[in-house]
C-alpha positions as CSV (number, residue, x, y, z in Angstrom):
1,X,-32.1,8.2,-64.6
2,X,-31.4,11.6,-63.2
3,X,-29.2,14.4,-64.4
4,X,-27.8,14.5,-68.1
5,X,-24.8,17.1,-67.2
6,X,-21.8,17.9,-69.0
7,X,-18.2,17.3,-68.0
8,X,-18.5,21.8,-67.5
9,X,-21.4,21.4,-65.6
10,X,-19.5,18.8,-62.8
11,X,-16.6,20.3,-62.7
12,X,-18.5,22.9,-60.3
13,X,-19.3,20.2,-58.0
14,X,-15.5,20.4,-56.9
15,X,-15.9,21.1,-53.0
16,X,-16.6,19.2,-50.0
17,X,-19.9,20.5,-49.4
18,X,-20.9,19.7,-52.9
19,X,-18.7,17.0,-54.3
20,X,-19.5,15.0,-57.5
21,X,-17.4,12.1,-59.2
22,X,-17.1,10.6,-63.0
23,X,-16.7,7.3,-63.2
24,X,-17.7,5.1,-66.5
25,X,-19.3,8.1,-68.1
26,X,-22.1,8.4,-64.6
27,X,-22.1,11.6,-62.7
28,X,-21.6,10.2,-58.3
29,X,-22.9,13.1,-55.8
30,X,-20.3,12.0,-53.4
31,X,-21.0,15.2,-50.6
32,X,-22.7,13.1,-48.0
33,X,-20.2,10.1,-48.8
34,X,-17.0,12.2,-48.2
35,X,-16.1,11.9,-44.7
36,X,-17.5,8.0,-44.6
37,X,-14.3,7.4,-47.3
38,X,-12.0,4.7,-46.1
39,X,-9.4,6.4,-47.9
40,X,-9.7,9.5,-46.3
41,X,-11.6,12.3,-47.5
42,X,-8.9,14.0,-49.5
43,X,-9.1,11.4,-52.0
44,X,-12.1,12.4,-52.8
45,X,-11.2,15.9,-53.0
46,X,-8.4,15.2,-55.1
47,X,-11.0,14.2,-58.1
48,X,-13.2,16.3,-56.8
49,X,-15.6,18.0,-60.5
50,X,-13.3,15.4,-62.1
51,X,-13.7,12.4,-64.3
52,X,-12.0,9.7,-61.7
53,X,-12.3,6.6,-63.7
54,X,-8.7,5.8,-63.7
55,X,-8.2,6.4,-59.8
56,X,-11.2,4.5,-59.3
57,X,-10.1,1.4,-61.5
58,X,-6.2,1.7,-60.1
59,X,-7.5,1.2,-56.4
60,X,-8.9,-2.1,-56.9
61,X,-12.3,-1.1,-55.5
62,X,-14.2,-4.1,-54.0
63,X,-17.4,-5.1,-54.8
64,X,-18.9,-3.4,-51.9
65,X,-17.8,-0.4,-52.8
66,X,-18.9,-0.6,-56.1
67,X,-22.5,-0.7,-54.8
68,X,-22.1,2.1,-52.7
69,X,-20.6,4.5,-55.3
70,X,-23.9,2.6,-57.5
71,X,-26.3,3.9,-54.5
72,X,-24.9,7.4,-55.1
73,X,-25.1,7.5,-58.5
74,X,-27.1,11.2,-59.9
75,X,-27.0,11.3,-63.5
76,X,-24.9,10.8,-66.9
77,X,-22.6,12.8,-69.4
């Protein structure tokens, strides 16, 4: 299903206009998603090109927001 990139390769993605999340080993594309955040957008900036599996989990995301971040899902490592 979509991209195979490698940790490298998403740690370009680190900006707002281009913005991709690790989480569970699947590449997010999170660009269009950014300013919707509850949390604020500089959440997502924080983790930004970074594997965010442990933010993620230490939130306590709901199940609704586990099927958005599913909708946005792009690829794997």
């Amino acid at each position: 299903m979509g991209l195979e990139l490698t940790y490298q390769d998403v740690a370009e993605h680190n900006t707002k206009k281009d913005l991709f999340i690790v989480v569970h080993d699947k590449i997010y594309d999170c660009t269009k998603f950014v300013d919707e955040h509850p949390g604020g957008e500089e959440v997502l900036l924080d983790v930004a090109g970074q594997d965010s599996t442990e933010a993620f989990e230490d939130v306590g995301h709901s199940d609704e927001a586990r099927e958005t971040l599913a909708q946005l899902e792009v690829g794997v490592l």
